[in-house]
C-alpha positions as CSV (number, residue, x, y, z in Angstrom):
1,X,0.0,0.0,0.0
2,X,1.3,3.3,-0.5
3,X,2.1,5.8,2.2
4,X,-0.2,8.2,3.3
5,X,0.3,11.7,4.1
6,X,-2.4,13.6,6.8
7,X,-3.3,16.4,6.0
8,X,-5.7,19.0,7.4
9,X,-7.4,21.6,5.1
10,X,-10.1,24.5,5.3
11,X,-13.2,24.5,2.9
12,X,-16.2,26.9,2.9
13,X,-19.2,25.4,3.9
14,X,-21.0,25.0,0.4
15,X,-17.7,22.6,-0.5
16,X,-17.7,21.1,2.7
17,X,-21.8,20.5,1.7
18,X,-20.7,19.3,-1.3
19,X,-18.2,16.4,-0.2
20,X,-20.4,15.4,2.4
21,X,-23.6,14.8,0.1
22,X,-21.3,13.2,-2.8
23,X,-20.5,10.6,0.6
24,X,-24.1,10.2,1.7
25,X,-25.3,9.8,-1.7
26,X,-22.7,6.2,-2.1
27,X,-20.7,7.8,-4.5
28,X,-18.0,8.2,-2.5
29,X,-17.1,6.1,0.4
30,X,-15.0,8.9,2.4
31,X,-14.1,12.5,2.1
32,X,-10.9,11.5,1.5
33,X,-11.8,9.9,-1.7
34,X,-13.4,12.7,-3.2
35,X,-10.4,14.9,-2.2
36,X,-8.1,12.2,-4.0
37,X,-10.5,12.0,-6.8
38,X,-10.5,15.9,-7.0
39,X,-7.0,16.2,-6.5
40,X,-6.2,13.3,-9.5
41,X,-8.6,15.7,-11.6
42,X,-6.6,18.9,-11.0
43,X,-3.5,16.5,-12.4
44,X,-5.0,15.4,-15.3
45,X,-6.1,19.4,-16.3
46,X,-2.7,20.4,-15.8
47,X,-1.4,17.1,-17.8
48,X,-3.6,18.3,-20.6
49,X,-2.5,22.0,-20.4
50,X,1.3,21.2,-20.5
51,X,0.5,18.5,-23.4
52,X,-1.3,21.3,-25.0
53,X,1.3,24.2,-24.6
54,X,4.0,21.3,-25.7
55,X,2.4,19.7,-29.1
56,X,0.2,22.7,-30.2
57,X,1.3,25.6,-29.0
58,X,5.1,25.6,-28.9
59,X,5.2,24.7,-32.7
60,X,2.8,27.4,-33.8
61,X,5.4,30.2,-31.8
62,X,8.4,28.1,-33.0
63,X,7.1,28.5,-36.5
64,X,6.7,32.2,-36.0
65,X,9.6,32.6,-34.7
66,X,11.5,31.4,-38.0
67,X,9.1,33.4,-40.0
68,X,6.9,36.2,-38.6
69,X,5.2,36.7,-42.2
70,X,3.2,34.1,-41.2
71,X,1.5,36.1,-38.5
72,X,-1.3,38.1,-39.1
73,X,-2.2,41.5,-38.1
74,X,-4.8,41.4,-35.2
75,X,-6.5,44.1,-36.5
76,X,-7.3,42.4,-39.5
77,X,-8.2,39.4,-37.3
78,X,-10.7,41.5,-35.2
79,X,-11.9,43.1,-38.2
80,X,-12.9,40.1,-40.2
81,X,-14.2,38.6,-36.8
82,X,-16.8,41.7,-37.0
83,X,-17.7,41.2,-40.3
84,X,-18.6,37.6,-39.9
85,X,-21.1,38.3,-36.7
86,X,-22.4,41.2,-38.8
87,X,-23.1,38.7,-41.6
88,X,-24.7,36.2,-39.2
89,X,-26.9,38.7,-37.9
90,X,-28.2,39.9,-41.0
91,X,-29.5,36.6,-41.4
92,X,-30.9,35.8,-39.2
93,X,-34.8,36.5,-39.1
């Protein structure tokens, strides 16, 4: 079994509320399981955000970093956003 570390933590009352119904309502056995579950969940976001900043978004800066003619003004971005909603509003009835 793996070790266990105690730990003691503060929660306001509507998260205290919300451990103890997820426990009387069997889908938990313990506090301590949700905190593991909703510590395991917080691990797997931030495993997603660094695979994310690592596959798609380090490439896309690499890439404009070796040629920033590839970028495009955000002026022109914000300006064709504009006239796409403008577009979709007009046709809507």
């Amino acid at each position: 079994m793996a070790v266990v570390s105690k730990r003691t933590v503060s929660l306001p009352a509507e998260q205290s509320r919300y451990i103890d119904d997820l426990v009387a309502a069997g889908t938990y056995a313990s506090a301590s399981e949700v905190v593991r579950a909703g510590v395991r969940a917080l691990q797997e976001r931030d495993a997603a955000v660094e695979r994310w900043l690592r596959e798609d978004v380090a490439p896309v800066y690499d890439a404009m970093l070796d040629d920033p003619n590839r970028a495009i003004d955000a002026a022109e971005v914000f300006a064709s956003i504009r006239a796409h909603h403008a577009e979709r509003l007009k046709s809507k009835p």
